[in-house]
Every structure is written in C-alpha cells, then in structure tokens.
N, C-alpha and C positions, 0 to 999 in steps of 0.2 A: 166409479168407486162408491161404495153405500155411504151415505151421509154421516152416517150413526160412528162408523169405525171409524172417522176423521174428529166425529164432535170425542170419541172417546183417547183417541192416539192426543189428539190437543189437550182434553185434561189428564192426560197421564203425563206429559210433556209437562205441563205447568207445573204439576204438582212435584214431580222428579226437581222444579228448579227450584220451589218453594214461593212462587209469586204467583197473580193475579192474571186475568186476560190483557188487561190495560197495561202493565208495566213492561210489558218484552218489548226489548229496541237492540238495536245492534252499536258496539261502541263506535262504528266507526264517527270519523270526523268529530268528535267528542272533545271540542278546544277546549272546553271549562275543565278537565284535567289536568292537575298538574302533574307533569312525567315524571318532577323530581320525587313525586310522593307516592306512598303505595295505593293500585288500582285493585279494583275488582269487578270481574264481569260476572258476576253470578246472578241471575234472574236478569241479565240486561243481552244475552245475545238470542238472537232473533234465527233459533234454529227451524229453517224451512227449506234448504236445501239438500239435495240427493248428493253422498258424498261422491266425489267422484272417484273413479278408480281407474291409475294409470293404466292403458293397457300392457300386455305385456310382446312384446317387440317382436314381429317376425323375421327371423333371422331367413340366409339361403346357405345350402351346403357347397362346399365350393372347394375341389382337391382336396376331401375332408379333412375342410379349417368347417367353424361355423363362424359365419360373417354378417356381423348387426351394421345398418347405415342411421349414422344420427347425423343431422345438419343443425347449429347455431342459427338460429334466427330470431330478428324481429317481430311482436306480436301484438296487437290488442285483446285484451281480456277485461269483459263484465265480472267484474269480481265481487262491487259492493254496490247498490243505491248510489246514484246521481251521472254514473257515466263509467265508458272504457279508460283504462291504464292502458299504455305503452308499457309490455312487459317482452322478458327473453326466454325462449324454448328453446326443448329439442325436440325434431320433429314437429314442432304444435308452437302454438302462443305461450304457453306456461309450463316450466317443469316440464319431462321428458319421459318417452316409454318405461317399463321396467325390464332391464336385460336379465334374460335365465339362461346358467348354464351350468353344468354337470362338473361333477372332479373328474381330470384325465381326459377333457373334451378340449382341444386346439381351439381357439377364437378371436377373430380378426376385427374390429374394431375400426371403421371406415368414418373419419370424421370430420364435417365441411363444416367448413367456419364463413357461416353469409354475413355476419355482424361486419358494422366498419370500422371494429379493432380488433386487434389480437387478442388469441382466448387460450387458455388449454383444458382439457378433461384429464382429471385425475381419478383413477381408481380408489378409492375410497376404501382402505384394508385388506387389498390385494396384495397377494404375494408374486411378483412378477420381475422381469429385469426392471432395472433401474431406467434405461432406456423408452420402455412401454407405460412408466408410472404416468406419467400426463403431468410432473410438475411444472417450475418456470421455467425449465432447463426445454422443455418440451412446443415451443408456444407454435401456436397455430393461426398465420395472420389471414387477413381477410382474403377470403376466395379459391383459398388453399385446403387439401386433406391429407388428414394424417391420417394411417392405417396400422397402428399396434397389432403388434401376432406374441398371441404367451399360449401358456399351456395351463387350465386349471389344476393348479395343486397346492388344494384346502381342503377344511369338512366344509361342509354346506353352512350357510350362511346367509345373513342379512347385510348387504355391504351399499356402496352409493357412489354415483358420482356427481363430479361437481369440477365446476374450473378452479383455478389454480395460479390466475398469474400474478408475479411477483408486485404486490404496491397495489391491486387491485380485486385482490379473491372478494373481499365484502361485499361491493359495488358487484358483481358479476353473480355471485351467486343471489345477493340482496333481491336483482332484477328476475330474474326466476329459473336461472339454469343448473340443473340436477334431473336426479332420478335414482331406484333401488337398483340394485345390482344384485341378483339373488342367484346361491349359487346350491346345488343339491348334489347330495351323496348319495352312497347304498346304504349308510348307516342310519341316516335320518326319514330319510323313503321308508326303512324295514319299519318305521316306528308308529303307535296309531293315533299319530298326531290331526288335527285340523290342517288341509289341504290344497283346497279348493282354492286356488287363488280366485279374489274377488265375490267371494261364498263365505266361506269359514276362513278363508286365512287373506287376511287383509293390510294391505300398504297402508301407514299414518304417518303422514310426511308430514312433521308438524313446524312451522313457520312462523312470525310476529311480521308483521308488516305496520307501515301508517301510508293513510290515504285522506287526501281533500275532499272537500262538501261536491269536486266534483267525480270524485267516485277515481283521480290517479296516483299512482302511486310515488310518495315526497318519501327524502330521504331525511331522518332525524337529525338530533345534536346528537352526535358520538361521544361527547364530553373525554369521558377515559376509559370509556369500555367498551365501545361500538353502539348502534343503533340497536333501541329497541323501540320497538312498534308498539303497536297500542290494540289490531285486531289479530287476531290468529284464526289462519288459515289450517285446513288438512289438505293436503292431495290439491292445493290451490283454492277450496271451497271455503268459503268465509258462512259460519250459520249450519254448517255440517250433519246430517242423520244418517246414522248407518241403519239400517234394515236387517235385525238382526234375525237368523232364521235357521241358525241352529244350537243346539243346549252349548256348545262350548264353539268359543270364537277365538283364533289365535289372530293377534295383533301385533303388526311387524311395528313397533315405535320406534323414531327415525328424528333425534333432533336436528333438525335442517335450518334451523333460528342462524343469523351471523352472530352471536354475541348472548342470547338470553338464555337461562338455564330452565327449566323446567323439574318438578315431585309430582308425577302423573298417580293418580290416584281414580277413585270413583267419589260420587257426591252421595250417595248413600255409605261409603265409607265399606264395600262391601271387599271380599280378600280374593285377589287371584293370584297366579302361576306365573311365576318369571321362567321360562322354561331356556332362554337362550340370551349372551351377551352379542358386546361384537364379532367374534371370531368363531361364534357357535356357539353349539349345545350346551348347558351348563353338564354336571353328571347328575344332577336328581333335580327336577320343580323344587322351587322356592316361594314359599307359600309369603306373599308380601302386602300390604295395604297402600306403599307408597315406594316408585321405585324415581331416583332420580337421572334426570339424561342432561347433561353439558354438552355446549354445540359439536356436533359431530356424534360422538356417543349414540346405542343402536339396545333396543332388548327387544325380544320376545315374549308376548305374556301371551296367557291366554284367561277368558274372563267365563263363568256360567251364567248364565238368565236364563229362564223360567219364563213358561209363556206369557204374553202380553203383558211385559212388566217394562222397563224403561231406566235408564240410568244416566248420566251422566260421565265422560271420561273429564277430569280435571287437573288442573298445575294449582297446587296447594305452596304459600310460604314455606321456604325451605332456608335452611342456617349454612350457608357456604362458608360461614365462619368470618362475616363483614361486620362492620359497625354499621350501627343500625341506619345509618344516615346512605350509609355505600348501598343497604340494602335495599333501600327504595332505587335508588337511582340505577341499580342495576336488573332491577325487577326481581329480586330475592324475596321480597315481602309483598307479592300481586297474587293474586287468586284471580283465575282466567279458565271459563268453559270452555270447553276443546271440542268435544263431539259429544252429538248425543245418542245414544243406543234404545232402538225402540224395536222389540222383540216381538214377531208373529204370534197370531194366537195358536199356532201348529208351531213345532219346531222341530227338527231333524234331528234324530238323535244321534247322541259322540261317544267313540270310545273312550273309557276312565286314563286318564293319563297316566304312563306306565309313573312307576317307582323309579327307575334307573334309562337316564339319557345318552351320555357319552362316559367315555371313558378318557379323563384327562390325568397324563403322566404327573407325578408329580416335578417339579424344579428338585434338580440335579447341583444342588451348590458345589460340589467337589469339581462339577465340570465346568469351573468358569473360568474363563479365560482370561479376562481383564472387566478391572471394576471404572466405572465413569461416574460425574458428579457432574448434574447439571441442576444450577440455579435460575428460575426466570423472576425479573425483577425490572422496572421501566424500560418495557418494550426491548426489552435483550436479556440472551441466556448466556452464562459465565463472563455477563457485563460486557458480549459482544453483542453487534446490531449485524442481521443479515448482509450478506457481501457473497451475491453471484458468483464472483471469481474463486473466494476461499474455500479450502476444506477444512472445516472443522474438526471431522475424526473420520480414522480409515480401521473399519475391520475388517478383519479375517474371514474368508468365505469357511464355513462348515463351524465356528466357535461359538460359543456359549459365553454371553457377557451379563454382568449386573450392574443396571442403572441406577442409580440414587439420585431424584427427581425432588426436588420443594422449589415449592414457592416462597418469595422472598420478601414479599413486600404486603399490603394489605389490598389487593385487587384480584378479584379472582379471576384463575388463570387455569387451562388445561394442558395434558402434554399428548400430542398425538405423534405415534412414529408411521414412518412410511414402510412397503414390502413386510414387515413383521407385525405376528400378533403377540402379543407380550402377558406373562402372570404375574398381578400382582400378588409380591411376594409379605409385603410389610405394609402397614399403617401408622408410621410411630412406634416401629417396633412393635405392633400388636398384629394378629391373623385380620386379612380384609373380611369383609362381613362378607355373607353367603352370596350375595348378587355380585358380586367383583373376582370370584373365584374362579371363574371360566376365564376363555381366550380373550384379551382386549387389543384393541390398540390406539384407541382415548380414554384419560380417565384424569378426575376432576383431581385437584393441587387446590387443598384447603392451606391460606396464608399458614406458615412456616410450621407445616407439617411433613416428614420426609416420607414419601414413598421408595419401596423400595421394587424395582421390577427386573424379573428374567424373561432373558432375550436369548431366541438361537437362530443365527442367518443361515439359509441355507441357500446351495444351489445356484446363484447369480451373482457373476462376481465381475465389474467393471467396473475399472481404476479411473473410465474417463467421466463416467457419468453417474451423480449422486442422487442420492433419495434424500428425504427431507425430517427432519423433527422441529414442532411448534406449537406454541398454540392455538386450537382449532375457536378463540375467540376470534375470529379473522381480523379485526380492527388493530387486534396487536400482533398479528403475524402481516396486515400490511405495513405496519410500525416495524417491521425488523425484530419481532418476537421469534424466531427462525434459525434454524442452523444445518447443516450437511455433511452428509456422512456419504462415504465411497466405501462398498465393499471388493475385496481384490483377494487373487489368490496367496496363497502364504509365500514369503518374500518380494510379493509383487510391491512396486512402487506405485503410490497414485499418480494420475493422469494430470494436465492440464486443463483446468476449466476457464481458460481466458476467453475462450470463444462460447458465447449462449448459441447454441441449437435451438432453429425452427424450423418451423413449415410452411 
C-alpha cells in the first residue's frame, strides 16, 4: 500500500476526531472511570480495525423449504489489546451469520444448542406462529435441535435474532449470541436503493461491552438498569473503519446493547436519510441529524461522502427524560465513537433516493376491537411480575386492538411486542415525529408519557402457546418486566400453559 495514502487516511482520521497523533487510545480497561458519571470517548478510540462484516448464511433448498443451520457455541475472540475473551456464537466465536430471505419464501430454521445450558432463538419482529417465535416457551437444552418452519409474510426488512430465555436473555445475548435477519420484497428490490450487501449496504450491529487489562470479557454492576460497558463494538469490532466506496452508503443500525440507549449521529454534524424503521420502509426519507435507537430498536439511514473525506458515526447525549443523576448512570449523558467512515479517493456513483418509499395504510380506529392499558413500573407491567404458567391477555386472531403503553416510574423502559408490527399512533396525545411513523415493534416509553399504539394480529392463532410483550432493557425483562398473550380463533378458549415446551 503507498505510504503517502496511509500518512494521508491517518491525518484525515485525526483530524475528523479533533486530536493529535499522541492522544488516540482505546477506552478499554479504563478503571480511573467512574461508570456512575458521564464518559466520552471522542479522540480516545483507537480506530484501526477493518470492520467486519457478518457473512451472510448459505442456506440449502430442501422440498422447497429454504433451510439455514445455526449452532450455539462456545468461542474465543481477540477483540481488544491484552488477550482472548471467552465469548458465544453462532456458527463462529462471536455473533452470528446474517440470515436473508424473501416474502412468500418457506424457511426452516435448524438450530443446535452446543452450550451447557439451555438457550432459545427468538426471531426478533417476525410475524410467525407463536410456536416458531423462539421465546422461553421454546427452550433449547444442551445438545438438542430445534427446527422452526413459517412462511415469510412481511415487507422487507431489517429484523435480528437473539436468545430469549426466561431469567437469563441479558447474560446470553450480553456473551455474544445474535445476528440480522434481513428479509426482502418486490417492492423494495423495484427501488434504487443502496444494495450491495457488505458494499453499500451495511450491517451495524452496535453493542457496549467491559473487558479486563486482560483483554476478557467482565460482567458490570447492573445497579437498576442492566449492564452497560464502557467499549463499543460493531459487528464485534472494537476501533471500527468502514471503507467507504460509494457516494451513498445505506446503514442497517441495529441496537444489540442489553440495556444502553444510543442518538447516532455524525461528528461533523453532517444530515442523512432515515429511510426505514423496524418493520420497514418508512413512506418518504427523513432527512435527520440525530436518530435515536433503545435496546432492540432497528433504522435504516443512508449517509453521502464525497471522495476522500472521513467522518465519524457517533452516540451523542440524549434526554430520555431521567434526572440528571439516572442519566449518567444509565449512559444517557456519554458521547461514544462508534465507527469511523473513510471514503476512496474514487467512489461509485448512487442513485438519488427516490421521493416516495412505501406505502403505509393509515390506522383504522373504527376497526378496533378492544382497547388495553399497560403500565410498566418495578420490574412489572399492570404491577404483575412475569409467570410462565399465566395468560395475561387472549386476542382475537384477524382484530384490530389499541394499546395504551406509559411508563410509570422514573427509569427508562421500552415496550417490545412479539409476532406484530405496531404504529405509533400517539405521543401524549400529539402526532409521533416523522422517524416513528413507520412499522415498529420496539419503541422507547419516556417516564409517564402515554403512548398510544395500533395493533392487527393476523393469521396465527394458538390457544396453547403465547408470544411475549416486554421490555427489550433485558435486565428488567430478566426481573419479570414481561407478560403473554395467546392469540385464538373467535370463541376459542385459551390453552393450558402449565407445561414449558422444550427441545
């Protein structure tokens, strides 16, 4: 590689972070930190790593089902200076391929649990039986496989999985098992988006972790919010560059944190495209400076640079609405580099992003069927604590319901539903801002704010086996922040859930 184009990518690098040759270091192991106070890693991470980019899964066609094999296993990973972690994969030591697949494509799901304890895989925004979702109802003990079979029926999306078991999701995902679950339409194909998976259109799996002077991976004080780390990784890459190499870059963002929130932005402050939420398309780009993601929560942006120019992707202070004291301690008031973007002195030119993306129906209030009110409040929702055996609520397969969701207390908290993607409909009674107006199905619950969300179950209806609503801070959905719902046909009675299903 020419000398010159390294002495020049290094000071373009420096000077995108605002420091010196001598001042970049990476936080890890960084004890003179107090966790209780606000951090910032700006001119202190030590980006010289190639990010990595999960591959993406070769499936086999099989009595056309298509059929992806993932196995749970144990792994060492070089992740930071001073030595290997003991981490959890799939397929691999860390994190997990990324599975693609089509609307209206059948897919079988084969999955070996080598750990020595029980695990599950949950589809992360899938609309699927109750049966296939992968929650605790689902578990998969050591040495055994489960093989879910559904039929994709979504728009295309950015979706994820991750395990799932009851009392332990933090700990499980914490250790490093997930990965994207990307699913593609005709409608978003017809469109002249950025594509290229691993090119233009890129996985950002973004994570906090803490690690020892010797380089493995220690589990925090959870105090009341869960673990939060002190380095952030992408794609497992601690010190991250993406190689950017064409005028428009679309970037899958994917908060995979157990607990911390993220305001991803640029360090030049520069404006890009929220083009898609969780559940897809938005209907037009949103032109945004700062977009925020709570654990689980999923967007699409897509960013412009200009040749040989450099930027930074960033988690800027954001107001969840804590006292200022909640806000340090839960990482609300940290600034933290995320990845850096160093763009070719050529770059491959993009099509201009259309004006019009999807077409989202609007909510139907006439068509509601039953309204519900759920409050979450210490580590329980309508002041009950998670219970395997109980149902919480039983709907109606093919109805139309409205949720009324707040938070109760002063700790923030999100609401994620399972099988369904949900619109929000309210803020306090005002219109959600433009980036919340698409399909979701996590979205953040600022202290004693009411949201208001439509919901329509379709198509899967088992009395015996439920799907889950919680919050995706997982420290408080292992606390019993959690509740279950059975969808069944009309006059059907719910099932018995005295007995947990495994594998």
């Amino acid at each position: 590689m020419n000398p010159h184009r390294l002495d020049r990518r290094d000071f373009l690098r420096l000077a995108a972070l605002g420091i010196g040759t001598g001042a970049t270091m990476t936080l890890t192991g960084c004890d003179a930190l107090d966790p209780r106070g606000a951090i910032s890693t700006v001119g202190r991470v030590d980006f010289r790593n190639r990010l990595h980019v999960p591959p993406l899964a070769e499936p086999v066609r099989r009595d056309g089902v298509t059929v992806f094999d993932l196995t749970a296993q144990v792994g060492r990973s070089a992740i930071v200076p001073g030595g290997d972690a003991e981490t959890w994969g799939l397929n691999g030591a860390l994190l997990g391929p990324t599975l693609r697949a089509r609307r209206g494509e059948s897919v079988q799901i084969d999955v070996t649990n080598e750990l020595d304890e029980a695990t599950t895989l949950h589809w992360h925004g899938m609309h699927l039986p109750a049966a296939a979702d992968g929650g605790p109802h689902q578990m998969i003990e050591p040495g055994e496989t489960w093989s879910p079979r559904w039929r994709i029926d979504q728009p295309a999306a950015t979706l994820w999985y991750h395990p799932h078991p009851h009392g332990a999701t933090e700990r499980h995902v914490y250790r490093g098992l997930g990965g994207l679950f990307i699913l593609d339409d005709d409608t978003e194909s017809a469109l002249p988006l950025p594509r290229r998976y691993g090119i233009d259109d890129i996985p950002v799996i973004v994570q906090d972790k803490s690690f020892d002077r010797r380089g493995r991976l220690v589990d925090t004080s959870r105090r009341d919010n869960g673990m939060i780390g002190d380095t952030v990784l992408v794609n497992g890459t601690a010190g991250p560059i993406l190689e950017v190499t064409s005028q428009l870059t679309r970037l899958r963002l994917l908060n995979a944190s157990t607990a911390r929130s993220y305001s991803f932005g640029f360090s030049d402050d520069r404006e890009f495209s929220m083009i898609a939420s969780d559940g897809g398309l938005l209907r037009e780009p949103v032109a945004l400076k700062r977009v925020r993601l709570t654990p689980g929560e999923r967007a699409e942006i897509v960013v412009r640079m200009d040749p040989g120019e450099t930027t930074t992707l960033r988690s800027y202070p954001q107001d969840l609405g804590l006292s200022n004291g909640r806000s340090r301690s839960t990482g609300a008031a940290d600034t933290l580099d995320v990845l850096l973007l160093d763009a070719a002195g050529r770059l491959d030119p993009s099509a201009a992003l259309p004006a019009r993306l999807a077409t989202i129906a609007p909510f139907d209030e006439a068509s509601v069927a039953e309204t519900r009110e759920f409050e979450l409040r210490n580590n329980r929702i309508n002041r009950e604590s998670m219970d395997m055996n109980r149902i919480d609520d039983v709907v109606t397969v093919d109805t139309t319901e409205l949720w009324e969701v707040w938070n109760g207390h002063r700790q923030p908290h999100n609401f994620h539903v399972h099988d369904v993607q949900f619109q929000v409909l309210a803020v306090d009674g005002s219109p959600p801002p433009p980036e919340l107006s698409g399909w979701k199905d996590t979205v953040y619950l600022p202290p004693d704010v009411r949201l208001r969300l439509g919901l329509r179950f379709t198509r899967y209806a088992d009395p015996d086996v439920p799907y889950m609503y919680h919050c995706h801070l997982l420290w408080h959905e292992d606390q019993g922040m959690m509740g279950q719902f059975v969808v069944v046909e009309p006059s059907q009675e719910p099932g018995d859930l005295g007995v947990q299903h495994s594998h």
